[in-house]
N, C-alpha and C positions, 0 to 999 in steps of 0.2 A: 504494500500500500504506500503509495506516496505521498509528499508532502502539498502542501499546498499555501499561496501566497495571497492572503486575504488584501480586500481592499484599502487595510491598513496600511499599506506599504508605500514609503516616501519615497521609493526610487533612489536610494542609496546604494546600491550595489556591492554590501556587505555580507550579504548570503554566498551571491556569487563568487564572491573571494574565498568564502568557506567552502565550497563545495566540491571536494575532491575526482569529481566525472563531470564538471562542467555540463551540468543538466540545468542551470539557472543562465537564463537570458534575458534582457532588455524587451518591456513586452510596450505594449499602450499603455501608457500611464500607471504602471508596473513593471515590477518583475515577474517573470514565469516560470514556475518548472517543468522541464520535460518530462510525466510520468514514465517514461518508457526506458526515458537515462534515468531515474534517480533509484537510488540503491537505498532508501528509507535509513541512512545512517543518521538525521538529525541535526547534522553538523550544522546546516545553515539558519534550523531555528535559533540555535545556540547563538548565533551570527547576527540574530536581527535587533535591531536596536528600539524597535515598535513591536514586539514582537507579534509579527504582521504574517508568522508562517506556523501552521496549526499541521495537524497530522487527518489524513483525510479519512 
């Protein structure tokens, strides 16, 4: 199960730096994750500074 980037997200680009399979990309007015790359390690919740990414 992957993560997922609520609409809380400032668009910092701080998950993305956390996340080891670059599965997090620059979306509209977010960031996005790739469910298909992300390997549910969590890292990037750990990463967010809103914490703006919840577990789906």
């Amino acid at each position: 199960m992957a993560h997922k980037i609520t609409d809380e997200c400032i668009s910092c680009g701080a998950c993305a730096d956390t996340c080891p399979v670059g599965a997090i990309v620059a979306g509209d007015g977010k960031y996005e994750i790739n469910a298909d790359e992300c390997v549910d390690c969590g890292a990037c919740a750990g990463g967010c500074p809103v914490e703006a990414i919840v577990a789906e």
